[in-house]
N, CA, C and O atoms as a Tripos MOL2 file, in Angstrom:
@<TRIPOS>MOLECULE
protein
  280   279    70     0     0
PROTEIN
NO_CHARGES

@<TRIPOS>ATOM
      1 N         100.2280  234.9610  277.1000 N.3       1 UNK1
      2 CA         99.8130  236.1130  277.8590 C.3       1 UNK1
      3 C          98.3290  235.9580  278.2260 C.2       1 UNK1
      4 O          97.5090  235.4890  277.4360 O.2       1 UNK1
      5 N          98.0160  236.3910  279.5110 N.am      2 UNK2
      6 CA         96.8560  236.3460  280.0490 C.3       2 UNK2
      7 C          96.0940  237.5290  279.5860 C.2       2 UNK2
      8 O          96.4260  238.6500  279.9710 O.2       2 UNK2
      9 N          95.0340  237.3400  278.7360 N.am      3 UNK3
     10 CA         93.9320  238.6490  278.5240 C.3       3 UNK3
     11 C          92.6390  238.1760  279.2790 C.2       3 UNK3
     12 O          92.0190  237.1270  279.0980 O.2       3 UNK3
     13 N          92.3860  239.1440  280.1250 N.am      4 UNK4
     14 CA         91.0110  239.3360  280.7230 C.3       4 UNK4
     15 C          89.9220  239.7020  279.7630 C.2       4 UNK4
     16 O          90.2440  240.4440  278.8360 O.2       4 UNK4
     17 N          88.7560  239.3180  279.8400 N.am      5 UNK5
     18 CA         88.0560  239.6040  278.8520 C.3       5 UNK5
     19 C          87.3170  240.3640  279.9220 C.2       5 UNK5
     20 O          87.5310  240.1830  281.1210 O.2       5 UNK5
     21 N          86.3370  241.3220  279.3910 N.am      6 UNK6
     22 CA         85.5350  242.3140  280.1910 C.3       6 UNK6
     23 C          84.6670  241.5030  281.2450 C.2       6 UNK6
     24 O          84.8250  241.6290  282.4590 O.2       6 UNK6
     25 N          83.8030  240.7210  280.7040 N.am      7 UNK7
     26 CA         82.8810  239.8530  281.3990 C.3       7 UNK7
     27 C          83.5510  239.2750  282.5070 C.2       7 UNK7
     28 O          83.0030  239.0840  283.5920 O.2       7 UNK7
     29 N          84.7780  238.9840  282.2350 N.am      8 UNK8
     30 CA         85.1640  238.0750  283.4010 C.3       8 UNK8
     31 C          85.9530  239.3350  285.1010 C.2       8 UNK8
     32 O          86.1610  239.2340  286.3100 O.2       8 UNK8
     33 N          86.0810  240.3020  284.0310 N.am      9 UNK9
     34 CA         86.2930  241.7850  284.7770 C.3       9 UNK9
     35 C          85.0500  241.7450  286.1910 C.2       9 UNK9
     36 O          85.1710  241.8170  287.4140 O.2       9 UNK9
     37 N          83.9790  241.6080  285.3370 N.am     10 UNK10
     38 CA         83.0430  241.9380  285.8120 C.3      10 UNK10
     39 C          82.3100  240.7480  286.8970 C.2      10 UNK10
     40 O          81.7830  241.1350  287.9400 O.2      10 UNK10
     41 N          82.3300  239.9170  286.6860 N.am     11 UNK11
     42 CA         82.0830  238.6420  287.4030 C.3      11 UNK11
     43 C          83.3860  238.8720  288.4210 C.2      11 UNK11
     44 O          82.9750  238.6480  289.5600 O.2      11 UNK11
     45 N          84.3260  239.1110  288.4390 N.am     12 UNK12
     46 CA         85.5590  239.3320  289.4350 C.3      12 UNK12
     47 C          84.8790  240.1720  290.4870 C.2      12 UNK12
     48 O          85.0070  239.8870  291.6770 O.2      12 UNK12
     49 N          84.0960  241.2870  290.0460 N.am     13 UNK13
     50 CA         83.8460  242.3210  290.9800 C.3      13 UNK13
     51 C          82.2220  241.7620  291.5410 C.2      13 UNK13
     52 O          81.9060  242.0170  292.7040 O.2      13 UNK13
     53 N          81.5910  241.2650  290.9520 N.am     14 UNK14
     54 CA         80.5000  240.7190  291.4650 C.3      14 UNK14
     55 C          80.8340  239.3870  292.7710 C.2      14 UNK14
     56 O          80.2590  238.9850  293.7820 O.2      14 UNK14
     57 N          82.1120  239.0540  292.0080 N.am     15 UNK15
     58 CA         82.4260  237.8430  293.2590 C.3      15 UNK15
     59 C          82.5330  238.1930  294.7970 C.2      15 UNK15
     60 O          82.0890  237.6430  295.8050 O.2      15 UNK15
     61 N          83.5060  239.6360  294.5210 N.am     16 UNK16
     62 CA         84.2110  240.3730  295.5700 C.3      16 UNK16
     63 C          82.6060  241.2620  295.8760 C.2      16 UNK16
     64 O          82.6280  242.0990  296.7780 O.2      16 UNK16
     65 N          81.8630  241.1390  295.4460 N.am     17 UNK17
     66 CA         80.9970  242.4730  296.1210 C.3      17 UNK17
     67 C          79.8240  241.4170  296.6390 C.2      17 UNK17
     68 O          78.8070  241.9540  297.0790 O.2      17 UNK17
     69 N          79.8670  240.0450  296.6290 N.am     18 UNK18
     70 CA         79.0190  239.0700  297.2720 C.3      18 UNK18
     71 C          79.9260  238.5060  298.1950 C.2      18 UNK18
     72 O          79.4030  237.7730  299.0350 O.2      18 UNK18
     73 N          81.5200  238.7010  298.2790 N.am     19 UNK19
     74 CA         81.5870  237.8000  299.4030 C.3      19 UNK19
     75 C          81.8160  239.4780  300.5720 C.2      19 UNK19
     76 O          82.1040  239.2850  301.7530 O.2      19 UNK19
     77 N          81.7160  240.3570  300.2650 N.am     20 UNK20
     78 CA         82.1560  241.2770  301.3170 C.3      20 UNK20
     79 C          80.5200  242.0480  301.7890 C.2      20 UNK20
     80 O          80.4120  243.1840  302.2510 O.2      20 UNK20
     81 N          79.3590  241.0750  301.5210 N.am     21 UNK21
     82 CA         78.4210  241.4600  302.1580 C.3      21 UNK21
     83 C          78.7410  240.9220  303.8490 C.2      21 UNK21
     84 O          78.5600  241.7020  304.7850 O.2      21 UNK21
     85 N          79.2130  239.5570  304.0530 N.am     22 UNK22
     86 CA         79.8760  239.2980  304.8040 C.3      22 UNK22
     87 C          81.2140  239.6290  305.3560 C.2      22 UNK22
     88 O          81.4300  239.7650  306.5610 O.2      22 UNK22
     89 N          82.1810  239.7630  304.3340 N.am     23 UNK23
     90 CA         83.4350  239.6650  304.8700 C.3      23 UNK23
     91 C          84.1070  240.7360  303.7170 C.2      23 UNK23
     92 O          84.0420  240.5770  302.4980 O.2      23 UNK23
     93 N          84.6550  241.6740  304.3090 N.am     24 UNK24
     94 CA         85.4740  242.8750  303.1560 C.3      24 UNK24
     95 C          86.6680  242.3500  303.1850 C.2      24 UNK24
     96 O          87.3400  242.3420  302.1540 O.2      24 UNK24
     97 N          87.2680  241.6900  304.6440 N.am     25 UNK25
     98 CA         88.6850  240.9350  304.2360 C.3      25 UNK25
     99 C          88.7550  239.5960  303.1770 C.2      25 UNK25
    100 O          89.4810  239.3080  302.2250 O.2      25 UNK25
    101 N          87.5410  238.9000  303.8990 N.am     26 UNK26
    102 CA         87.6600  237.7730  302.6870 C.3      26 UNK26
    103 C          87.4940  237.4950  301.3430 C.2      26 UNK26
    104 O          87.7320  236.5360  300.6070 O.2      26 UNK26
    105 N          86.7070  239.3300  301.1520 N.am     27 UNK27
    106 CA         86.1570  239.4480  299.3590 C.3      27 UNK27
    107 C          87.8060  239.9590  299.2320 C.2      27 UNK27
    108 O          88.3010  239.2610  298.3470 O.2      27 UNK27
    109 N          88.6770  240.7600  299.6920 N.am     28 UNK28
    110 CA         89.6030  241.2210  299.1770 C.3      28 UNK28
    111 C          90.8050  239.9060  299.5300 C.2      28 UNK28
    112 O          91.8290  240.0750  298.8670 O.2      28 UNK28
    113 N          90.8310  239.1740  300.0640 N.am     29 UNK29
    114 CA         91.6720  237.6480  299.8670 C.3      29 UNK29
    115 C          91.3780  236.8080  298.3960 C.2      29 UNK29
    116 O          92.1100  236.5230  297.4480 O.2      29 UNK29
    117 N          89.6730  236.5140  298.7510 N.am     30 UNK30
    118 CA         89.2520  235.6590  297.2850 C.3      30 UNK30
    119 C          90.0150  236.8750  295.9060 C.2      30 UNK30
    120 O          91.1220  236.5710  295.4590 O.2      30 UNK30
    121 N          89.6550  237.5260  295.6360 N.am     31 UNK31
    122 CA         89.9730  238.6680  294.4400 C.3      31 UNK31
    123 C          91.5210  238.6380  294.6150 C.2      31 UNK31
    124 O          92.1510  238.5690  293.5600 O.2      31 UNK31
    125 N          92.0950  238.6700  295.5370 N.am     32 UNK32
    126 CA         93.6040  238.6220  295.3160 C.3      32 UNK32
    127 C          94.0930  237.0290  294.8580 C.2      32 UNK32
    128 O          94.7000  236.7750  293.8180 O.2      32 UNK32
    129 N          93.8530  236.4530  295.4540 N.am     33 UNK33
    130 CA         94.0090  234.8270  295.5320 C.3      33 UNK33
    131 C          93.4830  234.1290  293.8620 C.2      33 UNK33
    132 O          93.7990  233.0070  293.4660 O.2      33 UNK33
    133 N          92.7650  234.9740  293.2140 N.am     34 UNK34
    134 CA         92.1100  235.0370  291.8500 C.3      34 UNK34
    135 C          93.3470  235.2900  291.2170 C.2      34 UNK34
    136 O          94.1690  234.5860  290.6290 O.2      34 UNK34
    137 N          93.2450  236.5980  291.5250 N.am     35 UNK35
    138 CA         94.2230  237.2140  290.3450 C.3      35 UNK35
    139 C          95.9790  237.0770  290.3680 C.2      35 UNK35
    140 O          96.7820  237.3240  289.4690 O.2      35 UNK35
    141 N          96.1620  236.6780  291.5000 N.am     36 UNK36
    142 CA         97.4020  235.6760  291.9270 C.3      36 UNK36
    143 C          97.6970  234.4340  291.2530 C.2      36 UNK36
    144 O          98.8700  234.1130  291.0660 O.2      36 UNK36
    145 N          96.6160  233.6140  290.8220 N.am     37 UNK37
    146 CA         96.6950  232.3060  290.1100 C.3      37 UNK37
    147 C          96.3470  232.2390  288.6500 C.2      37 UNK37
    148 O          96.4300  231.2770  287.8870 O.2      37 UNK37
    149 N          95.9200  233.5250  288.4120 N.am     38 UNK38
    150 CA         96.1880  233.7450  286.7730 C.3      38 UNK38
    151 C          97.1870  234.3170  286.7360 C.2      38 UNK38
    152 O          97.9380  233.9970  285.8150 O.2      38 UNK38
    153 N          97.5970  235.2730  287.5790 N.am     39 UNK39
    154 CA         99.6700  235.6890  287.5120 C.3      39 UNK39
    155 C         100.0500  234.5570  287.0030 C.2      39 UNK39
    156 O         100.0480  234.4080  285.7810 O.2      39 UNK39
    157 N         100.4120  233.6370  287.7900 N.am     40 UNK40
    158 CA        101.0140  232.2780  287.2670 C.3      40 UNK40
    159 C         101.0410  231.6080  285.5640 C.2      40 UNK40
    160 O         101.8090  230.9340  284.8770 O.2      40 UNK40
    161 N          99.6670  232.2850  285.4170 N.am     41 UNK41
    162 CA         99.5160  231.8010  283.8550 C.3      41 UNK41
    163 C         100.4010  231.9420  282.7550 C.2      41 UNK41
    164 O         100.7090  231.1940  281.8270 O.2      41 UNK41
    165 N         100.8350  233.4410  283.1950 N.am     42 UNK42
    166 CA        101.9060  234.0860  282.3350 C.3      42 UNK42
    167 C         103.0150  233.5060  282.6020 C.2      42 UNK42
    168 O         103.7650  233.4890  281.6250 O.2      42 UNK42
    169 N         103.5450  232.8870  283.7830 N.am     43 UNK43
    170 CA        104.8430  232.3840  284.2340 C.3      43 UNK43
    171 C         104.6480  230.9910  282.8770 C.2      43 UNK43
    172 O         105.0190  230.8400  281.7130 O.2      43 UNK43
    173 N         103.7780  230.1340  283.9860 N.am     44 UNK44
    174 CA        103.2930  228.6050  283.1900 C.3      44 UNK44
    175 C         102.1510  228.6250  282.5030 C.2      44 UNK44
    176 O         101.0280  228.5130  282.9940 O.2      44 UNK44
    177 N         102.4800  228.7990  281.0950 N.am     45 UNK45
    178 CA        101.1540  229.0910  280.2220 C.3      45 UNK45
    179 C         100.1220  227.3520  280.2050 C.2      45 UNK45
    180 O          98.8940  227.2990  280.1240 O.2      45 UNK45
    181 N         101.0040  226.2050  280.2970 N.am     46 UNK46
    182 CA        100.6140  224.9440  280.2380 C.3      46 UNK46
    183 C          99.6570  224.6580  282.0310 C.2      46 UNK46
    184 O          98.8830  223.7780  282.4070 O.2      46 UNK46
    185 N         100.2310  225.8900  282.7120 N.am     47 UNK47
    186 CA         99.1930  225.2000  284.0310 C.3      47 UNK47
    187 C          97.6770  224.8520  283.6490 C.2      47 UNK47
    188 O          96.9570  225.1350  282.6920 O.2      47 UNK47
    189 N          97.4940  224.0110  284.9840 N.am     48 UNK48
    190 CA         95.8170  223.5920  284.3740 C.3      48 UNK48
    191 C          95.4440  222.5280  283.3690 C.2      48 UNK48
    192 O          96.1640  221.6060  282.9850 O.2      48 UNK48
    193 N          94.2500  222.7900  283.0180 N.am     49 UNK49
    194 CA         94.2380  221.5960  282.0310 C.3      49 UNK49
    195 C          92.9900  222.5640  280.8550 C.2      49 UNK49
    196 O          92.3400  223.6020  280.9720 O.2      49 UNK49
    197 N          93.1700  221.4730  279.7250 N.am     50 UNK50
    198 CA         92.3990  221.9290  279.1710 C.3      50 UNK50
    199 C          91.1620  222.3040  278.8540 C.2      50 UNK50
    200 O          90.5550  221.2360  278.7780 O.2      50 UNK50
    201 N          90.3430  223.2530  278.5990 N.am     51 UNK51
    202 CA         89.0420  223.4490  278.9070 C.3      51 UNK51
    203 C          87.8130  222.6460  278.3650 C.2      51 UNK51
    204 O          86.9090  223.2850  277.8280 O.2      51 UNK51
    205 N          87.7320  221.4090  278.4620 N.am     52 UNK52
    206 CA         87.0780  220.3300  278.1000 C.3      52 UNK52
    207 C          86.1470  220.9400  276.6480 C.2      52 UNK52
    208 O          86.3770  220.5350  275.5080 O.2      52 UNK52
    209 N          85.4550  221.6160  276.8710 N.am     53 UNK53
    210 CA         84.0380  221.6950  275.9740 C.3      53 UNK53
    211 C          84.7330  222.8660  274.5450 C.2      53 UNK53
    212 O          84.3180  223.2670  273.4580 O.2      53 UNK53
    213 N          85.8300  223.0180  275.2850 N.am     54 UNK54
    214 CA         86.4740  223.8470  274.1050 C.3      54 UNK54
    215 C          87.3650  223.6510  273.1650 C.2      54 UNK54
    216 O          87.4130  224.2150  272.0730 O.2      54 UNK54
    217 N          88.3910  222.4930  273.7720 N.am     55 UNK55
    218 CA         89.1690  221.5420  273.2300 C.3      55 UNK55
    219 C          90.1960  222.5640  272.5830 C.2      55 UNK55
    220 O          90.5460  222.3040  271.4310 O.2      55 UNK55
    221 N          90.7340  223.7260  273.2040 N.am     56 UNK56
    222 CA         91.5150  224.6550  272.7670 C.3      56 UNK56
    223 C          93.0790  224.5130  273.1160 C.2      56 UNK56
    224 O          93.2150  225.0560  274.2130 O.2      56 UNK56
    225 N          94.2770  224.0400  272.6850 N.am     57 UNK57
    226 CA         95.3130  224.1280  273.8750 C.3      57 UNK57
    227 C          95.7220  225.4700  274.7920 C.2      57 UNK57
    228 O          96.1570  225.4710  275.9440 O.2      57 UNK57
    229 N          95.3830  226.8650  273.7260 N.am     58 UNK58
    230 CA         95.8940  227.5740  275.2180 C.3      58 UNK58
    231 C          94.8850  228.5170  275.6170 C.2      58 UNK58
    232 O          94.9870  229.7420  275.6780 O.2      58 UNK58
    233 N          93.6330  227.5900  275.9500 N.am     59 UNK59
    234 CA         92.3640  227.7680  276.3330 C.3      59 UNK59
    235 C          92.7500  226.7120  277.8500 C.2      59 UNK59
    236 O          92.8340  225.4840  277.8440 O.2      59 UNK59
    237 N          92.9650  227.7760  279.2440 N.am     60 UNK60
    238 CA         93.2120  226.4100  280.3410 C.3      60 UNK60
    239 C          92.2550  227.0400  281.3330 C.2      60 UNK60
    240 O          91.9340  228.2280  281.2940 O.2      60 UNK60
    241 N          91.8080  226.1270  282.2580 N.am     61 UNK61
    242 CA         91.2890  226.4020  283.1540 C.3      61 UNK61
    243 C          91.7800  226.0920  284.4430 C.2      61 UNK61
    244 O          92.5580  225.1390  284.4910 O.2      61 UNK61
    245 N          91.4420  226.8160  285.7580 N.am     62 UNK62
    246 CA         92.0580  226.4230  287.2040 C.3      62 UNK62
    247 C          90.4970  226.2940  288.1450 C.2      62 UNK62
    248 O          89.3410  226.6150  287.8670 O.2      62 UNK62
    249 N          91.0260  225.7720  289.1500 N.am     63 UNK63
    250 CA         90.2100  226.0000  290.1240 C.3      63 UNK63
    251 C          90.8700  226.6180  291.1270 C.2      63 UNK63
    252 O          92.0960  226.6770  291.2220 O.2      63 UNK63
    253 N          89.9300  227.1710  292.0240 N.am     64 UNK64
    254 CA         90.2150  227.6350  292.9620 C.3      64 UNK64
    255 C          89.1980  228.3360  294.2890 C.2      64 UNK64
    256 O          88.9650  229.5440  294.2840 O.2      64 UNK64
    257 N          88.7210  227.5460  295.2380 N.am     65 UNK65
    258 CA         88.0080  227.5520  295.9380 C.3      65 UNK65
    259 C          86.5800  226.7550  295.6380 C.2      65 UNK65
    260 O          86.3510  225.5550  295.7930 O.2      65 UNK65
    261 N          85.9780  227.4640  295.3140 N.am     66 UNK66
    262 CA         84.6800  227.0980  294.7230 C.3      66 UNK66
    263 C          84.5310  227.4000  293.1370 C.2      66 UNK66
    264 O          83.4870  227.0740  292.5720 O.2      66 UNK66
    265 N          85.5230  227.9910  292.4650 N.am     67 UNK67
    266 CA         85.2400  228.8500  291.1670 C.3      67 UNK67
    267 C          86.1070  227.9280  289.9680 C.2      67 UNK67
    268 O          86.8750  226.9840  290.1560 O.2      67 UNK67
    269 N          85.7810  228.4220  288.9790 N.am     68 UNK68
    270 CA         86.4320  227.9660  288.0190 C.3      68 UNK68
    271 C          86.7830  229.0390  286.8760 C.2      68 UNK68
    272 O          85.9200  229.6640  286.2580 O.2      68 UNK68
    273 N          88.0220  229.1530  286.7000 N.am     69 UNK69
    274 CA         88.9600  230.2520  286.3010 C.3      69 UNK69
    275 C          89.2280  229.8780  284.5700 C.2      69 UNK69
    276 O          89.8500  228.8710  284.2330 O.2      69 UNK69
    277 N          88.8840  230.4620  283.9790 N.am     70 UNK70
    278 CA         88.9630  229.7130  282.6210 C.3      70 UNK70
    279 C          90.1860  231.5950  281.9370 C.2      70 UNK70
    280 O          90.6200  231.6640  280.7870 O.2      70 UNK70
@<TRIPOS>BOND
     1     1     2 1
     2     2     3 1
     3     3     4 2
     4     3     5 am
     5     5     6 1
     6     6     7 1
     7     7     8 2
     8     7     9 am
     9     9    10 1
    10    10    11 1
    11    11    12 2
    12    11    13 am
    13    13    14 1
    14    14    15 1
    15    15    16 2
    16    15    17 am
    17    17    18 1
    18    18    19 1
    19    19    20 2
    20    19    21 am
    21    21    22 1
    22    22    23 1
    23    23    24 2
    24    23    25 am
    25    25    26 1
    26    26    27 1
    27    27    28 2
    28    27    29 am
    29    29    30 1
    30    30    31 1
    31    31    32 2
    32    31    33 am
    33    33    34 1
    34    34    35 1
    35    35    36 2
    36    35    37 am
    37    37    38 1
    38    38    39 1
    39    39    40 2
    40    39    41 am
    41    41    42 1
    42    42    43 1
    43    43    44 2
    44    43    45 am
    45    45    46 1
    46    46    47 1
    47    47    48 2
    48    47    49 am
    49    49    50 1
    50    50    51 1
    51    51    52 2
    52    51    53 am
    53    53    54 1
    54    54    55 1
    55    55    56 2
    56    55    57 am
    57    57    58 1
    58    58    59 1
    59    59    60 2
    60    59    61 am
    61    61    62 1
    62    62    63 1
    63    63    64 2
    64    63    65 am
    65    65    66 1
    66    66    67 1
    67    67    68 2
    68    67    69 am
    69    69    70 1
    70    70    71 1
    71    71    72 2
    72    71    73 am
    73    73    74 1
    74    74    75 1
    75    75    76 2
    76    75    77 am
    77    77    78 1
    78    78    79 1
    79    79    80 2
    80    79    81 am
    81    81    82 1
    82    82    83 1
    83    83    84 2
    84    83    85 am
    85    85    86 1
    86    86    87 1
    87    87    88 2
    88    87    89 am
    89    89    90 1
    90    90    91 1
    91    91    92 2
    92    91    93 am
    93    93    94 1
    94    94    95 1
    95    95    96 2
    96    95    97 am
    97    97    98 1
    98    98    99 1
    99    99   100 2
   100    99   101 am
   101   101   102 1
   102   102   103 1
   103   103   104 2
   104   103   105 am
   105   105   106 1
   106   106   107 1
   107   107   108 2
   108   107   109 am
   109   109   110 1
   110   110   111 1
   111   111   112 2
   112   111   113 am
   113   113   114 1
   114   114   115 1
   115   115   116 2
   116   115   117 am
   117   117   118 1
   118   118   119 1
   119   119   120 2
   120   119   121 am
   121   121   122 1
   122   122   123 1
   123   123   124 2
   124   123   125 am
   125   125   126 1
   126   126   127 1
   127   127   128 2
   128   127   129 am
   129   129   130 1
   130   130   131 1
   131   131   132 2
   132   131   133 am
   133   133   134 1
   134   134   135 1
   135   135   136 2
   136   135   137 am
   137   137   138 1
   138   138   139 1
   139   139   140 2
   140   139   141 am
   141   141   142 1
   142   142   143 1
   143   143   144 2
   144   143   145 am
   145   145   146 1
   146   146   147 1
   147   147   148 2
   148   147   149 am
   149   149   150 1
   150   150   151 1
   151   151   152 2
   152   151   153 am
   153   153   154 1
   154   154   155 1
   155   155   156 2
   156   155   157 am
   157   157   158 1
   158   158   159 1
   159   159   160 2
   160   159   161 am
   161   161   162 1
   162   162   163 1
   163   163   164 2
   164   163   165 am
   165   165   166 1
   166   166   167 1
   167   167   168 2
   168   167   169 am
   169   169   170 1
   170   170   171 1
   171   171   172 2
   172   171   173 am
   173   173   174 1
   174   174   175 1
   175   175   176 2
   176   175   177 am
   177   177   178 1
   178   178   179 1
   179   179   180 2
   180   179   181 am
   181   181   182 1
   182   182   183 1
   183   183   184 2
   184   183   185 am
   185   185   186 1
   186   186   187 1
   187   187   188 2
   188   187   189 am
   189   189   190 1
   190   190   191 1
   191   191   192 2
   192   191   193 am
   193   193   194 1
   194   194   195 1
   195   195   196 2
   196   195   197 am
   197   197   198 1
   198   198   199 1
   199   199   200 2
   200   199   201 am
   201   201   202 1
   202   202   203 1
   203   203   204 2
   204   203   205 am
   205   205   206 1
   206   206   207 1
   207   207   208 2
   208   207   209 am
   209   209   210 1
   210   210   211 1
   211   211   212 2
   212   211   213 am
   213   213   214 1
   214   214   215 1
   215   215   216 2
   216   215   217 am
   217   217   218 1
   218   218   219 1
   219   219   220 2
   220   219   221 am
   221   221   222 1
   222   222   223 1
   223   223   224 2
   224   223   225 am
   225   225   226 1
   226   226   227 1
   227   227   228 2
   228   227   229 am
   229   229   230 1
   230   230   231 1
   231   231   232 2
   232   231   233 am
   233   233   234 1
   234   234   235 1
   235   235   236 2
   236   235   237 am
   237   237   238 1
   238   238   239 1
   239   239   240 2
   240   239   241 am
   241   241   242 1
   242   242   243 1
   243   243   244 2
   244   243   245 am
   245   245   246 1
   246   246   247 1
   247   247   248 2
   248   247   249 am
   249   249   250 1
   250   250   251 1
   251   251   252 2
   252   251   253 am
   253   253   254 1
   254   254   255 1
   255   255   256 2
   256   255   257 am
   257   257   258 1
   258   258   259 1
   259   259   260 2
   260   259   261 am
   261   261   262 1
   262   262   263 1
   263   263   264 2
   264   263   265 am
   265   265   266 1
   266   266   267 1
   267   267   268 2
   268   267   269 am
   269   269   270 1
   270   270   271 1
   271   271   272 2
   272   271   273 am
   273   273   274 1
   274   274   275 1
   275   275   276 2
   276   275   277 am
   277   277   278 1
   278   278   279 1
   279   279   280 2
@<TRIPOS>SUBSTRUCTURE
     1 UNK1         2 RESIDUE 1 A UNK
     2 UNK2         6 RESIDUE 1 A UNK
     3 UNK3        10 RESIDUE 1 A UNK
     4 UNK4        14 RESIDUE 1 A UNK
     5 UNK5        18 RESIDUE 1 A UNK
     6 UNK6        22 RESIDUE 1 A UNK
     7 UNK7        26 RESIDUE 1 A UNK
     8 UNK8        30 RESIDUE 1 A UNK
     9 UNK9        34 RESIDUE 1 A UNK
    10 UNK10       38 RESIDUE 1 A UNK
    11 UNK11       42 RESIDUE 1 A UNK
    12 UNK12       46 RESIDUE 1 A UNK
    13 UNK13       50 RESIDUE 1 A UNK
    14 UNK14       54 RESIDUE 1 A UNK
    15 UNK15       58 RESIDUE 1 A UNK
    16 UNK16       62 RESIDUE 1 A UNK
    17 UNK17       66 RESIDUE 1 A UNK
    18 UNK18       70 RESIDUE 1 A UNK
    19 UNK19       74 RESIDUE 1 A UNK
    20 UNK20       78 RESIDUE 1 A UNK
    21 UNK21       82 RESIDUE 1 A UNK
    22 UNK22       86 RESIDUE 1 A UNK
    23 UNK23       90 RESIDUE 1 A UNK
    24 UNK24       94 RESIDUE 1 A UNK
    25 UNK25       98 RESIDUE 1 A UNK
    26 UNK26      102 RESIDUE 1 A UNK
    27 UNK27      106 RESIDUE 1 A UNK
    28 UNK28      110 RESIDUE 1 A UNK
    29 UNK29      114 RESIDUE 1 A UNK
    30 UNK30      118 RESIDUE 1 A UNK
    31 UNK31      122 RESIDUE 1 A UNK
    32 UNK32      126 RESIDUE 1 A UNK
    33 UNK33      130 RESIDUE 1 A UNK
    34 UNK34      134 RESIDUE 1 A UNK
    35 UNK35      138 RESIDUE 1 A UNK
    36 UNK36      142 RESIDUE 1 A UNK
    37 UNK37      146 RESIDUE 1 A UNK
    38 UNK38      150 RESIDUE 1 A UNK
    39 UNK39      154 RESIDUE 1 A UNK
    40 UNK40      158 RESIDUE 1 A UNK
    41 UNK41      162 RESIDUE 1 A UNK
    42 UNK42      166 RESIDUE 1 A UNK
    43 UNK43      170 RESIDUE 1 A UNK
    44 UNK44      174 RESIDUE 1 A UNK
    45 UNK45      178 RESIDUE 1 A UNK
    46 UNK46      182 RESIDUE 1 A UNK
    47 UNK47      186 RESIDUE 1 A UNK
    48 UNK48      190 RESIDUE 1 A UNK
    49 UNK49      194 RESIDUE 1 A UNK
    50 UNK50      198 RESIDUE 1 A UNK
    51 UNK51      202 RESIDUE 1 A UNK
    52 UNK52      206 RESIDUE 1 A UNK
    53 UNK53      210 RESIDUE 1 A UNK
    54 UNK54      214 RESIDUE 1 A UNK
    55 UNK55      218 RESIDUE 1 A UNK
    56 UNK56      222 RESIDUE 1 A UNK
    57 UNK57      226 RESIDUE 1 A UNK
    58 UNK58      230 RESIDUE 1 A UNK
    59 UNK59      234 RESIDUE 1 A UNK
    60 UNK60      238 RESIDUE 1 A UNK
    61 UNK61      242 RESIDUE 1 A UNK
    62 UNK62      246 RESIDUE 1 A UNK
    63 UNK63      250 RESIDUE 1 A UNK
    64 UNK64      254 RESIDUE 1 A UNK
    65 UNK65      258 RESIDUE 1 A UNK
    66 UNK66      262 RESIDUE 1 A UNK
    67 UNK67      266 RESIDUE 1 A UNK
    68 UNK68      270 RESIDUE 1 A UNK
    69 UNK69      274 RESIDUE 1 A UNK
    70 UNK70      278 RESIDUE 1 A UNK
């Protein structure tokens, strides 16, 4: 199961409130497109790989765009 930790709550909304100084559609794509590919997590808990510096197995990380989704 995917738990959000607060911080990362919060960095979500900082992402979306820097890309919609420009673009309100594209902050609300990136933030969906986010939270769309941690959906998945719960499907495939093994997606991704492991988080190098943490050496945890169900510690995974994704990418996605420019970001890195831990």
């Amino acid at each position: 199961m995917v738990v959000w930790a607060q911080q990362a709550v919060v960095d979500l909304r900082s992402i979306h409130d820097f890309i919609a100084r420009d673009s309100r559609y594209y902050a609300k794509k990136v933030v969906h497109d986010i939270r769309e590919i941690v959906d998945e997590l719960n499907k495939l808990p093994k997606m991704g790989r492991i988080v190098p510096e943490l050496n945890e197995e169900d510690v995974r990380e994704l990418f996605l765009y420019s970001y890195r989704i831990i």
